[in-house]
N, C-alpha and C positions, 0 to 999 in steps of 0.2 A: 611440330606436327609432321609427318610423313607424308610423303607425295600421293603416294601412290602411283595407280596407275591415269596419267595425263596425257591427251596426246588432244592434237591441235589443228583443224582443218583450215586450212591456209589456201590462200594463192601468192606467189613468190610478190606481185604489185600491187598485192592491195593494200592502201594504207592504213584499212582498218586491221587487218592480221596483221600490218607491221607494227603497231601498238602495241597490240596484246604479245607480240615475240619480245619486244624492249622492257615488257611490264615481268615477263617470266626471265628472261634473261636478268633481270636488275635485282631478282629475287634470288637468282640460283635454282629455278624451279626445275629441272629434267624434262623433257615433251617428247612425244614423238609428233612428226609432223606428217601432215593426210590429206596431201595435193590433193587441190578442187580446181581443175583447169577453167577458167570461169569462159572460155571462146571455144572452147573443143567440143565439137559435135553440138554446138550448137550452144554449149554450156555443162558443166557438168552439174552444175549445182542446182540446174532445173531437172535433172535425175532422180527419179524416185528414191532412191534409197538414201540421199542427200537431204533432199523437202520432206521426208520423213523425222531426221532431225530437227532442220528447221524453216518451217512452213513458210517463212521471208525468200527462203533459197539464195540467202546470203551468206559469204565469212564476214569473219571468222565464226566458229563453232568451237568448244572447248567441251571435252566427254574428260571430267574429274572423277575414277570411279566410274558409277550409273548413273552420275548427274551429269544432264546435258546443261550448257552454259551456253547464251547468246547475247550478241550486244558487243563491243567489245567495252563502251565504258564504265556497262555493267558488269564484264569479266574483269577486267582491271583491280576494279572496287569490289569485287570479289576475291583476287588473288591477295590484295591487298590486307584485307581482312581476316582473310583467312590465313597467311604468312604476313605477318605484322613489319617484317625484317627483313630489307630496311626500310622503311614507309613511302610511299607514293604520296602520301598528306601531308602537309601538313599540321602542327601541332595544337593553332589555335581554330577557333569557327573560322574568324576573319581570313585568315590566311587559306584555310579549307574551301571555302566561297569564292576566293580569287582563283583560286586553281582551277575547280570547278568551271567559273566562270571561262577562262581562257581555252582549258579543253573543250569547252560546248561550244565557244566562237569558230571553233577549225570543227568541232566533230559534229553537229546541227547548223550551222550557217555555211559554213564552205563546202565541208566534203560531198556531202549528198548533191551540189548543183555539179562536180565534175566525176560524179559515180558513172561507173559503167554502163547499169542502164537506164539513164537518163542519155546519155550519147548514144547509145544504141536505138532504142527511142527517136532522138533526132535524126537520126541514121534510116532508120527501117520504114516510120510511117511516115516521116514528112521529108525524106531524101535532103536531108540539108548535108550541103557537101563538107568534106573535111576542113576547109580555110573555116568556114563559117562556126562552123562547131568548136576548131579550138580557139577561135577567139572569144567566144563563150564561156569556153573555161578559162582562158585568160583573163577576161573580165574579173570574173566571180572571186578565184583566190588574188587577186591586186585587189578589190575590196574588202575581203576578211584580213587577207593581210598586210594592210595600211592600218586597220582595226587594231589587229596584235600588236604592231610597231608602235602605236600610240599607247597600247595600253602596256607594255615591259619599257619604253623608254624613259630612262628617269623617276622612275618608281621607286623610290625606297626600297620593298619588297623584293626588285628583281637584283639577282646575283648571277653568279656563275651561271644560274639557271634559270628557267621562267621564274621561279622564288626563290628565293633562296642558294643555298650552297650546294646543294643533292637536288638530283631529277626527279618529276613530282608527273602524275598523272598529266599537266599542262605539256610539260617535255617530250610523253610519248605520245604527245598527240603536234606539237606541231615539227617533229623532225619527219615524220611520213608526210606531213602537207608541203614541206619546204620541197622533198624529193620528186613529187608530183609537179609544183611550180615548177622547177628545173627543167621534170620532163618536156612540160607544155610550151617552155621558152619564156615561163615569166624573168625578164629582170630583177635580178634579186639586189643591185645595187642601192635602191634606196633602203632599205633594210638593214641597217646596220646592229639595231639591237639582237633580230632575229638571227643574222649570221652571226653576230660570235656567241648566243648561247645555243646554236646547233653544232657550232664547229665545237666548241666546248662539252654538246652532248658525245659527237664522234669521235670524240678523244678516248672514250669508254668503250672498252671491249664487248659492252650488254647491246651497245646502240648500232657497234660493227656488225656483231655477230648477225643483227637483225635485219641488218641491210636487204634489200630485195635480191642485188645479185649473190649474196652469199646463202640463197635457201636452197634447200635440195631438189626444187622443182623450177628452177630459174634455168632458161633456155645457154647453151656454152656462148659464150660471149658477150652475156646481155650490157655488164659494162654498168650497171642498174637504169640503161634506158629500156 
């Protein structure tokens, strides 16, 4: 199938656009990319011509053609489907389930307690100060991901990657939660499963490429903090 025309409304840190870049980049898919500076002038994505897209006034957003796409783990499993090559699934239910299941642990239980405005939020109506806030999100991903760490180590199941041999929808979703731990100063030493099948994702040109400091709207020298 033919691409068409794809382009891809991003912010260079957020971890849910950095998904869906890993999920297109793994496919070979072409995009263009349509900076949404999420702090400028207040946001852009609170911008009418933005929330016209998508009325969340979140990224990512993905315009396939005249389809608007939202969600990233519903674009994912959209891209997936819709370019079968080379699979983000797995082959069986079982293995489909666990994938599943891993991506929803980082993409419904973690991401959303250290989303942006959920801190902003703490920020604006109840002035809680910055110490207090990132220990907040320190918290939140040391418990999702103590969760992961129990559930890839020593599993049968887990390989090179959260399953198996090839990176699977679980992959592009916890290499953008590891980069955020980093940011916030989680300790990532206990985690040893999780670090070598991330360092094993970044070994892959689809997962460099996607990196936050490598986006065309990443500030000079971000360095990916």
């Amino acid at each position: 199938m033919t691409t068409g025309s794809i382009r891809l409304y991003s912010y260079w840190r957020s971890s849910a656009a950095y998904r869906v870049r890993i999920a297109l980049n793994l496919k070979g898919i072409p995009y263009e990319t349509m900076p949404v500076h999420l702090l400028r002038d207040g946001g852009e994505q609170h911008s009418a011509p933005f929330s016209d897209l998508n009325p969340q006034e979140l990224v990512p957003v993905l315009l396939h053609g005249s389809r608007i796409l939202r969600q990233s783990m519903a674009i994912i499993e959209y891209l997936d489907e819709t370019w079968p090559t080379p699979p983000l699934m797995p082959a069986t239910a079982r293995d489909r389930q666990r994938v599943r299941a891993i991506a929803q642990m980082i993409a419904c239980d973690v991401h959303p307690l250290n989303n942006l405005r959920v801190l902003q939020f703490f920020e604006k109506t109840w002035n809680v100060p910055q110490a207090e806030r990132d220990t907040w999100v320190r918290h939140w991903i040391q418990v999702g991901l103590d969760a992961v760490e129990d559930t890839l180590c020593d599993h049968p199941s887990t390989g090179d990657f959260c399953d198996g041999e090839q990176p699977t929808l679980a992959d592009c979703c916890l290499v953008p939660q590891v980069f955020n731990a980093e940011r916030f100063g989680v300790d990532m030493a206990p985690y040893k499963t999780i670090r070598r099948v991330v360092q094993n994702c970044l070994a892959l040109e689809a997962f460099q490429a996607a990196r936050p400091e490598n986006q065309p709207d990443a500030p000079a020298g971000s360095g990916g903090n």
